[in-house]
C-alpha positions in Angstrom: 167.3 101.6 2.8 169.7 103.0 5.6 166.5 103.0 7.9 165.6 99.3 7.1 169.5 98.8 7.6 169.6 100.5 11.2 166.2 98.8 12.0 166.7 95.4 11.0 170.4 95.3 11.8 171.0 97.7 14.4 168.6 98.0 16.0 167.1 94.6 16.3 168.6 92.4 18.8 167.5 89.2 17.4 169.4 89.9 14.0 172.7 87.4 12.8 174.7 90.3 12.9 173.9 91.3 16.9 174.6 87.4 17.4 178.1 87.7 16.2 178.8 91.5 17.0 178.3 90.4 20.9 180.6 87.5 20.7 183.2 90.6 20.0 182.2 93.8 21.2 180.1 95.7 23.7 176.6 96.5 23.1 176.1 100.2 22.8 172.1 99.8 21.9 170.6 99.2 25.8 167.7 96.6 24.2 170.5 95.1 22.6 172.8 95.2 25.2 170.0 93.2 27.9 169.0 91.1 24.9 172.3 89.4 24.9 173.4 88.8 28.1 175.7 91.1 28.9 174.4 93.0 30.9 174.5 89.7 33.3 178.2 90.2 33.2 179.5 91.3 36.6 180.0 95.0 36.7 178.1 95.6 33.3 175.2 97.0 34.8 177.7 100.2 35.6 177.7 100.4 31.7 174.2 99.8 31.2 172.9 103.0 33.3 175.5 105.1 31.5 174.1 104.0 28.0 171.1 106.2 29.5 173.3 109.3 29.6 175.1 108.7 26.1 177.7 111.5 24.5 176.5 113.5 21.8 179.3 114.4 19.6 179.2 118.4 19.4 178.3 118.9 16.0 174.6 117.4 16.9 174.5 119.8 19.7 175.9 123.0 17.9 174.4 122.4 14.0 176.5 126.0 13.4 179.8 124.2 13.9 179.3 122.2 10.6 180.1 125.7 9.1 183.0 126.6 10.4 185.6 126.8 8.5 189.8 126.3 9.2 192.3 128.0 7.1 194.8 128.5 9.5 197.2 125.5 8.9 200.0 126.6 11.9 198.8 123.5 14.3 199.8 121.0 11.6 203.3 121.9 11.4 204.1 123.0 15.3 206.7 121.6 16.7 207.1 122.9 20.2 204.5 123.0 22.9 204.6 127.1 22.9 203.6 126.9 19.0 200.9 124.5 19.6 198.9 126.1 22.7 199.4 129.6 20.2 197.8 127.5 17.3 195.4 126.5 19.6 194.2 130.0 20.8 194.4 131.3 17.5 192.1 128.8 16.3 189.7 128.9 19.5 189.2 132.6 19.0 189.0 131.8 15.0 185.9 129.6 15.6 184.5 132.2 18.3 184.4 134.8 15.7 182.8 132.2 12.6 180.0 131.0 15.3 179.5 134.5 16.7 178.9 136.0 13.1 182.1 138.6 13.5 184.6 139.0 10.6 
């Protein structure tokens, strides 16, 4: 069912839902995006070559971050810069170790 959702919604430029999702936003889906005119828009076609080069979030690059796991609470309650970029290290050399196999 998600599939035939992404497909026939999504995907598919010619669905109600693209009609009236491009009246408010910006395509993000290139056959989309040249489907409903905006790439004709002047200065679009900047966007359109970047939608080539999309962002992957990092969990799809590094699978092993989906089990890391955060005990150390610190950055939540800093209140000074100082105690922030030390949470921050902390928890950089915390994730290190978990994707590095080291205890």
């Amino acid at each position: 069912m998600a599939w035939k959702f992404i497909k026939d919604v999504i995907l598919n430029g010619d669905s109600p839902f693209q009609k009236e999702w491009i009246k408010e936003d910006l395509l993000t889906v290139k056959s989309a995006f040249q489907k409903s005119g905006q790439h004709q828009v002047p200065g679009m076609d900047v966007l359109a070559g970047e939608l080539e080069h999309g962002i992957k979030p990092i969990v799809f690059r590094n699978a092993a971050l989906n089990s890391v796991k955060i005990a150390d609470n610190r950055l939540f309650t800093a209140t000074t810069e100082t105690e922030v970029m030390a949470s921050l290290t902390d928890l950089a050399a915390e994730i290190d170790k978990q994707l590095l196999g080291k205890k």
